[in-house]
SEVEX-855087 format. One line per 8 residues: their letters; for each residue x, z, y of C-alpha. Coordinates in Angstrom, 1 decimal. Layout:
<nodes>
a) X:Z:Y; ...;
</nodes>
This chain:
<nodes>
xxxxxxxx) 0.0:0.0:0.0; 1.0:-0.7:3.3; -0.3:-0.4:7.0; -0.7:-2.9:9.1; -2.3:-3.3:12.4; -5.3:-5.4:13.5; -5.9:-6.5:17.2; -8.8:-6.9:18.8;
xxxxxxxx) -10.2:-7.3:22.3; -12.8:-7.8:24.2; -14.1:-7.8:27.8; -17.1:-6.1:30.1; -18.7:-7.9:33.2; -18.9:-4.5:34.8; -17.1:-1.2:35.5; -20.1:1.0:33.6;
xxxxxxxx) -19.6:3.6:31.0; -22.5:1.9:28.7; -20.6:-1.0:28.9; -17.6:0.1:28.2; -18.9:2.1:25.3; -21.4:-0.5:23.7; -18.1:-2.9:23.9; -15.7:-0.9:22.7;
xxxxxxxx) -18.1:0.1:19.1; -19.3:-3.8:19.0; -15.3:-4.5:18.6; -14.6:-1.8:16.3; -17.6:-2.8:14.0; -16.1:-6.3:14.5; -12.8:-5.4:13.2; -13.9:-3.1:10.2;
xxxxxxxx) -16.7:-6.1:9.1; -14.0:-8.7:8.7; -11.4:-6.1:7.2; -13.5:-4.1:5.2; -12.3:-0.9:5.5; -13.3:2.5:6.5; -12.4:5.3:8.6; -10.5:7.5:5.7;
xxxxxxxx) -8.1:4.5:5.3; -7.5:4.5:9.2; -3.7:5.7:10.7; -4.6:5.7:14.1; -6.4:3.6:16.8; -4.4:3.3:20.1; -6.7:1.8:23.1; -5.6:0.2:26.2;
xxxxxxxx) -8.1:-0.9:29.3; -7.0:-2.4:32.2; -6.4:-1.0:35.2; -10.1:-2.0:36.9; -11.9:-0.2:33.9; -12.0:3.6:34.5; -15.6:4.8:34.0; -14.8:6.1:30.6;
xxxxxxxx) -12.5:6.6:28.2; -13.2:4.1:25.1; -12.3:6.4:22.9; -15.5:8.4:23.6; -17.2:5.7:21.3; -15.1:5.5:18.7; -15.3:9.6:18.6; -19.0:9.7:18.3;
xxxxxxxx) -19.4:6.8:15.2; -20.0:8.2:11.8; -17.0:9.1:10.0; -14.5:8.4:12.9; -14.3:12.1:14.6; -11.0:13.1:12.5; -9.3:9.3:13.4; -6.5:9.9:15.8;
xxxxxxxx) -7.1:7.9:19.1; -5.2:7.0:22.2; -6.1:5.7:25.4; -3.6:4.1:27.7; -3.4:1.5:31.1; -2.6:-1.8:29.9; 0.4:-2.9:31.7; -1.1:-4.4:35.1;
xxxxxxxx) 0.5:-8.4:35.3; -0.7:-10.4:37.7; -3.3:-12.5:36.9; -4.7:-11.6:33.7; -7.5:-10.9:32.3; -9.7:-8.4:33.8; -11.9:-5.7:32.7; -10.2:-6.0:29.1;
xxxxxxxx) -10.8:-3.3:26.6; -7.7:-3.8:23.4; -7.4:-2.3:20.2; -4.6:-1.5:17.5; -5.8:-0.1:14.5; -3.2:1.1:12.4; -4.6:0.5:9.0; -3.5:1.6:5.2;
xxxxxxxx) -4.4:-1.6:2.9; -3.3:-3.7:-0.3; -3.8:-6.5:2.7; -1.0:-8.9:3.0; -0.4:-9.5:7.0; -2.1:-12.7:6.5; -5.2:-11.4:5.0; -5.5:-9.1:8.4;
xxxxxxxx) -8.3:-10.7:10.3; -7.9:-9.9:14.2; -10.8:-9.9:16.2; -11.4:-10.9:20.1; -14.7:-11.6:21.5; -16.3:-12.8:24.9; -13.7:-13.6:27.4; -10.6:-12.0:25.3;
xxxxxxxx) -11.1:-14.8:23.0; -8.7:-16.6:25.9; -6.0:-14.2:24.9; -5.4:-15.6:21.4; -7.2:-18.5:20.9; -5.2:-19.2:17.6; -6.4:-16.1:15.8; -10.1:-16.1:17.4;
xx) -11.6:-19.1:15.5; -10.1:-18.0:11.9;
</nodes>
């Protein structure tokens, strides 16, 4: 067994808690549908937002689904380069799996798809 990370991102139209918090568990779910795995095989989930996103912490979400209040989680500022994408929620999850790294399936929805077009369409 190994562990592996899976990306995933996503974006919000607007600086809002719901939003934040809706988007942040419709990634997740995204990431563990495609992977099929659940929160006992989890390592640790480290979250980054940029800098225009601060009504919430994403973590909050992740904290509150079933099965995912003894995951460690981290929330950080993405670093701020100018001009990219805004209002960007990302997330490493640090996985334990008999996946090879090309079985991992990363997953980036709504305007994130931008960021890695090569891995959104598999």
């Amino acid at each position: 067994m190994s562990v592996r990370g899976i990306r995933g991102a996503t974006t919000v139209e607007l600086n809002e808690e719901k939003a934040i918090l809706d988007a942040t568990i419709q990634l997740l779910n995204g990431i563990v549908e495609v992977n099929h795995f659940s929160p006992e095989d989890i390592a640790h989930v480290f979250v980054t937002v940029t800098q225009d996103l601060d009504a919430t912490f994403p973590a909050r979400a992740i904290r509150q689904m079933d099965g995912w209040d003894l995951v460690p989680l981290m929330c950080a500022i993405e670093i701020p380069v100018k001009g990219s994408l805004e209002k960007c929620i990302r997330l490493m999850v640090s996985v334990n799996t008999e996946l090879s790294q090309s079985q991992i399936q990363h997953v980036y929805l709504n305007r994130a798809k931008a960021l890695r077009p090569d891995l959104s369409d598999r």
